[in-house]
C-alpha positions as CSV (number, residue, x, y, z in Angstrom):
1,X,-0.3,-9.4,-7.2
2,X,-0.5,-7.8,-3.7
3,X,2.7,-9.1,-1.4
4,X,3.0,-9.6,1.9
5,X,4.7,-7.3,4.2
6,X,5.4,-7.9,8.2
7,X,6.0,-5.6,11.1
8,X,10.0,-6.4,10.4
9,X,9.5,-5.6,6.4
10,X,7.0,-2.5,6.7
11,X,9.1,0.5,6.7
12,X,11.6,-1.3,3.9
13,X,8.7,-2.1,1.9
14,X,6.2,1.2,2.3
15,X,7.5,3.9,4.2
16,X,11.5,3.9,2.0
17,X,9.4,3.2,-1.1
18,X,9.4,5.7,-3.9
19,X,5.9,6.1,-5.2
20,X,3.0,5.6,-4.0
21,X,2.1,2.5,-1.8
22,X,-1.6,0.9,-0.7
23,X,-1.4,-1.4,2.1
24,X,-4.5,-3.7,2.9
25,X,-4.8,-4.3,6.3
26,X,-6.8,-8.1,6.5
27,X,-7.4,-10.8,8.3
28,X,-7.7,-14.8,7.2
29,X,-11.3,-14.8,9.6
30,X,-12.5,-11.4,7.8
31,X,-14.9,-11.8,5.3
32,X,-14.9,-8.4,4.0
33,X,-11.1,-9.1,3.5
34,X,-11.6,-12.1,1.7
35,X,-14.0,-10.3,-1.2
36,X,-11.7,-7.5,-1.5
37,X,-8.6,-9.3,-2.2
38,X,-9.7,-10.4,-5.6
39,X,-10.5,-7.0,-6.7
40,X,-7.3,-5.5,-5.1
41,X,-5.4,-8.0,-7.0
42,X,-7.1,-7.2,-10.7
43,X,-6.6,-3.6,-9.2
44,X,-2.8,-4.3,-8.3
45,X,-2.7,-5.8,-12.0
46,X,-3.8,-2.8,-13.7
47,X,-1.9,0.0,-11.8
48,X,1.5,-2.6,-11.8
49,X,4.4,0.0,-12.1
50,X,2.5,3.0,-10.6
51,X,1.3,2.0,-7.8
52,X,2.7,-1.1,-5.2
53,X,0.2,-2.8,-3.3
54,X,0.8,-4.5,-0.1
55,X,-1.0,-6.6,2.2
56,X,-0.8,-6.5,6.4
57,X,-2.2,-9.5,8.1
58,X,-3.1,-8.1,11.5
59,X,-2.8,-11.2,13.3
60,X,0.7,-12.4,12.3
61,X,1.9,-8.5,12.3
62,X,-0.2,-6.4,15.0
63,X,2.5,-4.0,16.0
64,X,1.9,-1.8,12.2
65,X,-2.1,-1.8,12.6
66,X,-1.8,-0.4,16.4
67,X,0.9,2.1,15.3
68,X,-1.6,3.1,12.1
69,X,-4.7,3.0,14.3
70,X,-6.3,0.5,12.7
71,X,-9.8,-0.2,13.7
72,X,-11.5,-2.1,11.8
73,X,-10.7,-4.3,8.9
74,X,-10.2,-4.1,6.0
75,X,-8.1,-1.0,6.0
76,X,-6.7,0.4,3.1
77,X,-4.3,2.9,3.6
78,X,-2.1,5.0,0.7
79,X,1.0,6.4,1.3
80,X,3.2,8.2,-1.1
81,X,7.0,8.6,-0.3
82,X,6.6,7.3,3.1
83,X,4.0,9.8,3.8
84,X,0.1,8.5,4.8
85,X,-1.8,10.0,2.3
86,X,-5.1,8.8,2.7
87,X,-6.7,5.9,4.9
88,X,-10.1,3.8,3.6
89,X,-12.3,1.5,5.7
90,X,-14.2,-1.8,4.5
91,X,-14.8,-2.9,1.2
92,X,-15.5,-1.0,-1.9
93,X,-16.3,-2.2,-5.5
94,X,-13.5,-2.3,-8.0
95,X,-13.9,1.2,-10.4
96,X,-14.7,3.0,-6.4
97,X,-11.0,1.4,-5.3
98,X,-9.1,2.5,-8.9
99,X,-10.5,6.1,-8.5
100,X,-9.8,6.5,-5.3
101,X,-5.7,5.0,-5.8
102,X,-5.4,6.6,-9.0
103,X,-6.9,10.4,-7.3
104,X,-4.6,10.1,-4.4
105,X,-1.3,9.1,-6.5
106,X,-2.5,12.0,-9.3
């Protein structure tokens, strides 16, 4: 299960993490958000212990998003040893999201 990280708890959580990291950039009014967080979290599931997922709420934590240029939401974004790897925009289906994690943290 995806868990929350702030402005205060970003670079502690993704940027000193080991490994690689996908942050979801959402929104509680964003209902692209809202159908991608169940298949982030079956995605989450699977990869637990490869891959930490993290979720961003813009609106509680805008000063990450500005800093990332984040545009538009949702925005996944995969870093790996505190290094932005690669950066996805909107929704995707479920085997689309696992190939693109698991090709970026190959």
């Amino acid at each position: 299960m995806p868990h929350k990280v702030t402005d205060q708890t970003f670079e502690s959580e993704v940027l000193k993490a080991s490994g690689p990291v996908v942050v979801d950039f959402w929104a509680e009014w964003c209902g692209p958000c809202r159908m991608l967080a169940p298949v982030l979290d079956e995605v989450a599931e699977e990869l637990r212990g490869r891959v930490k997922v993290v979720k961003v709420n813009i609106d509680e934590s805008p000063e990450t998003p500005t800093k990332y240029g984040v545009r538009g939401i949702p925005t996944l974004m995969l870093f790996r040893d505190g290094q932005l790897v690669d950066t996805r925009v909107g929704g995707m289906p479920k085997g689309q999201l696992s190939s693109w994690i698991e090709s970026a943290t190959a």
